[in-house]
Structure formats: structure tokens, C-alpha cells
C-alpha positions as CSV (number, residue, x, y, z in Angstrom):
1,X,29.7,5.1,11.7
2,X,31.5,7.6,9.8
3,X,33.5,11.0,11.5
4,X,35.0,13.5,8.5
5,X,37.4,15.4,10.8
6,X,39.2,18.5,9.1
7,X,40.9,21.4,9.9
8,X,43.8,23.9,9.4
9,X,46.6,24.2,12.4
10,X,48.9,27.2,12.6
11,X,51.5,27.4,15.3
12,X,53.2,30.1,16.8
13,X,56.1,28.4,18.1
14,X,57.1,24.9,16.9
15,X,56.3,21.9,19.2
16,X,58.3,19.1,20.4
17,X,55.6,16.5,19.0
18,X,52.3,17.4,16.6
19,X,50.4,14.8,16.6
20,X,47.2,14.5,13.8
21,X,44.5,11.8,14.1
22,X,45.3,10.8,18.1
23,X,43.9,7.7,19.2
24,X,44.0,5.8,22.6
25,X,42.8,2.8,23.9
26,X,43.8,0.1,26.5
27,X,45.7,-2.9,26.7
28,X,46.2,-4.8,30.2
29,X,47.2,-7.9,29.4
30,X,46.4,-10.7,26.8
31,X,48.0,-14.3,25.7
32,X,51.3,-12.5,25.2
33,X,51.8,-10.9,28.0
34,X,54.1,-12.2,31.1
35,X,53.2,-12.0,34.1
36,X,49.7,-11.5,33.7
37,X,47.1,-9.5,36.2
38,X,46.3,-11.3,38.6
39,X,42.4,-11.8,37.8
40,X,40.5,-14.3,36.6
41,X,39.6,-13.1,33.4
42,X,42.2,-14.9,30.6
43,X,42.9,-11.6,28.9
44,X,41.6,-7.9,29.4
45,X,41.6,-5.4,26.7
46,X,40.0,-2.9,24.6
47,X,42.1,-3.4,21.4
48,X,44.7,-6.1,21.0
49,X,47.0,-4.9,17.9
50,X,47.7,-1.5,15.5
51,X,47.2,-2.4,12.0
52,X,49.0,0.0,9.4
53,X,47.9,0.0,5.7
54,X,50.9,1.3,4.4
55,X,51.0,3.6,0.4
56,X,52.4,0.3,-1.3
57,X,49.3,-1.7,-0.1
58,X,51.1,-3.5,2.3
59,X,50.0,-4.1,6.3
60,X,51.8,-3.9,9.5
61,X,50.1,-5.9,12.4
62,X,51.9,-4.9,15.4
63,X,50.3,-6.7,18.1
64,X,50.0,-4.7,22.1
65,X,51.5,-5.5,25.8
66,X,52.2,-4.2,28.3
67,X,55.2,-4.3,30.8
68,X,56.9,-2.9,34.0
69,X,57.7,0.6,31.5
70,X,56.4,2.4,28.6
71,X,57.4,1.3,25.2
72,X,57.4,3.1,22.2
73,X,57.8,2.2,18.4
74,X,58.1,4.9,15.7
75,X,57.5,3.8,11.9
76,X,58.7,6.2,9.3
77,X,56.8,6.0,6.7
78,X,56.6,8.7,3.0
79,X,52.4,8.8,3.5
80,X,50.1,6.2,5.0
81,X,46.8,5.1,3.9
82,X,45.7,4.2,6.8
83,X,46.1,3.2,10.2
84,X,44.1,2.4,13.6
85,X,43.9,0.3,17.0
86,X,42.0,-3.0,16.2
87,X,40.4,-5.3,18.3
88,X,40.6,-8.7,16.1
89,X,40.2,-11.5,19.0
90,X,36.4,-12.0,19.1
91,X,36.1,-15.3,21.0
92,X,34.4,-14.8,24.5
93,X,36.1,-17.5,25.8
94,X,39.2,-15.7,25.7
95,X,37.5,-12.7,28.2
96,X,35.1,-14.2,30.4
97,X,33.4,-11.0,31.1
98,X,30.1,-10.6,31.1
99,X,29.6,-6.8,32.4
100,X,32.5,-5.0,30.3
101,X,32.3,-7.7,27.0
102,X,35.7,-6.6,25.9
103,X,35.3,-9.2,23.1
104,X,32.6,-6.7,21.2
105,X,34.4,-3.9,21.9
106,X,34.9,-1.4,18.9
107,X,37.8,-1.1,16.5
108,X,38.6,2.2,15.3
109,X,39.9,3.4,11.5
110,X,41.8,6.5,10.1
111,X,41.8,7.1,6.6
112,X,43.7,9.9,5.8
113,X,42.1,12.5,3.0
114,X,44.6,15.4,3.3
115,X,47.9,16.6,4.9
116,X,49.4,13.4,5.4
117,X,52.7,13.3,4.0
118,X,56.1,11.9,4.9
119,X,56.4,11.3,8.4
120,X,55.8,9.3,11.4
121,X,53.7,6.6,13.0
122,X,53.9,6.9,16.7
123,X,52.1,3.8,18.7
124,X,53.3,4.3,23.0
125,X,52.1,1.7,25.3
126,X,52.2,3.0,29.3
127,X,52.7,0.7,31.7
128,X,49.6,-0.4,33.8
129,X,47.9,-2.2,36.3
130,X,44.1,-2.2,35.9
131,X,41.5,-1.6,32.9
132,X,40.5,1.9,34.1
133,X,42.7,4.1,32.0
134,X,43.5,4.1,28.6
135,X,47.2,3.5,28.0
136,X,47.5,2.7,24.6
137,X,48.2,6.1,21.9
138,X,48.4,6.6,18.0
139,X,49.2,9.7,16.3
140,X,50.7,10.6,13.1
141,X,53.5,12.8,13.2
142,X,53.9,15.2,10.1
143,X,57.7,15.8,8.7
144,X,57.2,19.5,8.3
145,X,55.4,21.5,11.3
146,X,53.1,24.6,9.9
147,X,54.2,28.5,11.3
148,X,52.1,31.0,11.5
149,X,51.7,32.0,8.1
150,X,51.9,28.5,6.4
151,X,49.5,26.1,7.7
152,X,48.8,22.7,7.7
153,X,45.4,21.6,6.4
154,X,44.7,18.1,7.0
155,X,41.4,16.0,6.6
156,X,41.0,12.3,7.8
157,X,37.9,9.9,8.7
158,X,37.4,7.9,11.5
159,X,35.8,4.3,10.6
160,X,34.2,2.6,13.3
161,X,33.9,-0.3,12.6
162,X,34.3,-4.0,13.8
163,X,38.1,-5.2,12.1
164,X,39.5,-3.5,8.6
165,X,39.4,-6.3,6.7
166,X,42.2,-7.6,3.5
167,X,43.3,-10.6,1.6
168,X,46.4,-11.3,3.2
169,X,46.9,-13.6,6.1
170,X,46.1,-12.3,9.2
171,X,47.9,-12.3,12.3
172,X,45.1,-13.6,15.2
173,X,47.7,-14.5,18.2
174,X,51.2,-13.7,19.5
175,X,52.7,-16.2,22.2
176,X,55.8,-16.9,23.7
177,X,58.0,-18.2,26.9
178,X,60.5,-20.6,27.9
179,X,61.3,-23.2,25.3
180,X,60.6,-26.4,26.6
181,X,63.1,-29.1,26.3
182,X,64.8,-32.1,28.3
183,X,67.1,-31.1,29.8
184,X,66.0,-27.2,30.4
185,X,68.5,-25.0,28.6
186,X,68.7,-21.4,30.2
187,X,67.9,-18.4,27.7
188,X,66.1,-20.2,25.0
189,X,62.5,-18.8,24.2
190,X,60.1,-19.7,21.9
191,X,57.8,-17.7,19.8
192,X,54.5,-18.7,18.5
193,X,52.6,-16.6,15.6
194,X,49.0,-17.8,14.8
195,X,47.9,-16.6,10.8
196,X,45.2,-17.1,9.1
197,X,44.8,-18.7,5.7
198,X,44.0,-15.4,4.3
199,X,44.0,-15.7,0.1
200,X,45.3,-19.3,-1.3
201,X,48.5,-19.0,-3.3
202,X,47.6,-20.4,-6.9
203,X,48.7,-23.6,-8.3
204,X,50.2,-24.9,-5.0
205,X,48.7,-28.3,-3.4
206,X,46.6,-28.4,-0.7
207,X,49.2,-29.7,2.0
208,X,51.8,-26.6,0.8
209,X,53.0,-24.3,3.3
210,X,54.4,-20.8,3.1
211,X,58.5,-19.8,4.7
212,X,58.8,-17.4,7.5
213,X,60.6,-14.5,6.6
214,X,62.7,-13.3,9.8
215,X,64.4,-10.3,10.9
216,X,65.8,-9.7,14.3
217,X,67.2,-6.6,15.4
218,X,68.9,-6.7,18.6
219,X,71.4,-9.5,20.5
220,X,70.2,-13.2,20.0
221,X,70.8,-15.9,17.9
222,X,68.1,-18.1,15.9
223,X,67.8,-21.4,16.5
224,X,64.9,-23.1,14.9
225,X,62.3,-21.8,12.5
226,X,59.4,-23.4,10.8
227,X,55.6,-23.3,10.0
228,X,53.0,-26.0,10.1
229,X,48.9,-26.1,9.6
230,X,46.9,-25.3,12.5
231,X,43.9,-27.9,12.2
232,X,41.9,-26.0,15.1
233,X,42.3,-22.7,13.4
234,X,42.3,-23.5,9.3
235,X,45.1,-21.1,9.3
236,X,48.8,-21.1,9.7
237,X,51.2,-21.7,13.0
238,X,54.9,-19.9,12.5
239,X,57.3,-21.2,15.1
240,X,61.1,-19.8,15.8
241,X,63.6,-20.3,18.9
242,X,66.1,-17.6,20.4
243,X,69.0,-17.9,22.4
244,X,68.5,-14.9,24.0
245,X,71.3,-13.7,26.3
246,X,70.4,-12.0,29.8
247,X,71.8,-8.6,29.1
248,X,69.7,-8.6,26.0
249,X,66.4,-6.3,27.3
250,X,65.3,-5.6,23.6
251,X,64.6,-7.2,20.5
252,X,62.6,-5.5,17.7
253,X,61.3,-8.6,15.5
254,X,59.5,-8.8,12.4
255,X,57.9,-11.5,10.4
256,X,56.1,-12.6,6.7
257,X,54.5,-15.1,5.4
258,X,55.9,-15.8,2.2
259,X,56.3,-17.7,-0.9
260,X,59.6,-17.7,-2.6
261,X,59.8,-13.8,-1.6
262,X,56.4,-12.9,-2.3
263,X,54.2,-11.8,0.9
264,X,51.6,-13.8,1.4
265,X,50.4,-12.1,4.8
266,X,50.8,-9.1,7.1
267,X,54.0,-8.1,8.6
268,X,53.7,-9.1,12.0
269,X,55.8,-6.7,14.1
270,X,56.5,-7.0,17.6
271,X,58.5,-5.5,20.3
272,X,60.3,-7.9,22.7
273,X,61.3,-6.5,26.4
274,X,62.6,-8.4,28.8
């Protein structure tokens, strides 16, 4: 199904935040999250990641949690071709549910026609404890509000559809906790990024693998970093350690796939709170 949504917005008074093509959805808790409801379903969710096609052709897979307090991420971006809440993890093993059958549940995506200029991406994640409510949002945020006399005339369709699809490696799970090791050494975590295969580079033998590309914003030091086949998947494992000290209660990470500098995946972006 395809909604063409449209319209012309004139305010009166400016507001503190205009958001066009708002989208919500809900995220309880899934593979990454820690601690975990206390059900007996593995993972329970409507969507499990945003995906952002960005003007340069380029996607953002950020994937969801949820914690003890609302998160936000803002990405600033000069136009967007698209964006949306996906639901990617298809496996019913990984839900268990046979009345709600989260695993079929719907993705959603905007493709913007008109009035969608420099601005900003806005994805907020509320804190919660139960499936009921949606607590996931998306909205793009224009750089220039309209007035009263000059409006904004926007235009935008809504896909729904089951996953927007592309040729670069895919992100399909985020996991992480305690590092293990002998004897246990406080602060270190370990992060686990499952990819797919997505398009083959050219000319590279089969048993090649692709670098991880990693940037860290926040207090931590690397300690390890590597990527291996995953035989189970066909795809691509991405590991990396931190030293993570206890006043650190925020990272903001992101990683690509890459060969020699060229991307070979989706930029997976994720939001680390302690």
C-alpha cells in the first residue's frame, strides 16, 4: 500500500519543534537490550531499527532499545531521500508469539516528494515497560519554519511495505555485554554486529573479508577489533572490545563495512547508555 500525503502549513507563531512525516512505533526489548522484560517471549517489538537513505545514496541502520530514560538521536542532514521504522528480524523463533506475531508485523516507508530540505532527523525512544504503547517517534524537522504569509508545502509517501531493500550489507543483529575472559577484567564489553553479505566486492577470493570502520564518540578505549564469516548466517560477524570506564553513561558509536575505504554496507549507528 501506497499513502500520497501533502499539504501546505502556515504558522502563526513559530514552534519549538515542526515535525513533517511523524511516525511511531514500539520497541520493548530485543537481543540488545539489558535487562530484558521479564516474559517469556525472547524479544518483543513492532519495529527493531530506523533505516535512513541519505541524498548521497548512502544508509544509516540505527538499530532500537530501550532503557531506564528516553534517548534521543538527531541527524543533520542537507535533504533525505528517505527514511522509516523497519522491522527486519523475521524469524519466529526470535518472538514466540502466536496471538500478536510481532515477526510479520509491518515496516513503514517515507519518501519525501516536496519540502524536504536541510534539516533534521529526529528518532526519540521513551522508556517502557510493556508492549501497550508506542514509544518509538520519527519526524523530520525542517531548517526554516513557514510564517503566516510564507508557507511550507511539503508532499511525501508512505510505503508499507515489508523491509526497504538495497545492495549493501545489512545490519540483521546488534549484541553486546560483559567481555568474557579468565580472569574477569572489570569495565571491558564486547560488541557484536551481525551483516549480511549484501553485494560481493569484485575480484576478491572467496575467503576475503571486509575492515570495520570505527568511530567512537565518548570516553573508552578500543581494545580489539576484527571481522570473521558467520557460517550460520552466510553473512558477516564484526566484533570490537571497550574499556569502558564507570563514569562513562554514553557512547555514540558508528560502524562500516569496508574495503580499503570503500563502503561495502550500511552505517550501523548505535547509541550506548549505561
Amino acid at each position: 500500500t501506497v499513502m500520497r500525503v501533502s499539504g501546505s502549513l502556515y504558522l502563526r507563531n513559530p514552534v519549538k519543534l515542526l515535525g513533517l512525516a511523524p511516525f511511531s512505533s514500539m520497541f520493548w526489548f530485543g537481543e540488545n537490550t539489558h535487562p530484558k522484560g521479564f516474559d517469556f517471549r525472547p524479544e518483543v517489538h513492532d519495529s527493531d531499527g530506523l533505516l535512513v537513505e541519505q541524498k548521497d545514496g548512502r544508509f544509516i541502520w540505527r538499530p532500537l532499545d530501550n532503557g531506564r530514560e528516553m534517548r534521543q538521536s538527531i541527524f543533520v542532514m542537507d535533504g533525505i531521500k528517505g527514511f522509516g521504522l523497519q522491522k527486519r528480524d523475521r524469524d519466529f523463533q526470535h518472538f514466540q508469539d502466536l496471538e500478536a506475531h510481532y515477526h510479520q508485523r509491518v515496516s513503514v516507508w517515507v519518501e519525501p516528494v516536496e519540502g524536504f530540505g536541510r534539516g533534521k532527523l529526529h528518532l526519540i525512544e521513551l522508556a517502557t515497560g510493556e508492549e501497550t504503547w508506542d514509544n518509538v517517534v520519527t519526524m523530520w524537522e525542517p531548517e526554516t519554519q513557514p510564517t503566516a504569509t510564507e508557507p511550507l508545502r511539503f508532499a511525501y509517501n508512505l510505503n508499507w511495505i515489508k523491509e526497504k531493500g538495497h545492495e549493501l550489507a545489512k545490519v540483521t543483529a546488534t549484541r553486546w555485554g560483559e567481555a568474557v575472559a579468565t580472569p574477569k577484567i572489570p569495565n571491558d564489553y564486547l560488541f557484536v554486529i551481525d551483516f549480511t553479505k549484501g553485494k560481493p566486492a569484485t575480484g576478491k577470493p572467496a575467503d576475503w573479508l571486509p575492515t570495520l570502520e570505527l568511530n567512537i564518540s565518548g570516553v573508552a578505549v578500543q581494545l580489539d577489533k576484527r571481522v570473521m564469516p558467520n557460517p550460520e548466517t552466510g553473512g558477516w560477524r564484526a566484533f570490537f572490545k571497550l574499556d569502558i570506564p564507570p563514569d562513562t553513561k554514553l557512547l555514540e558509536m558508528t560502524g562500516d563495512l569496508v574495503d580499503d575505504k570503500q563502503p561495502l554496507s550500511e552505517r550501523w549507528t548505535y547509541q550506548w547508555r549505561r
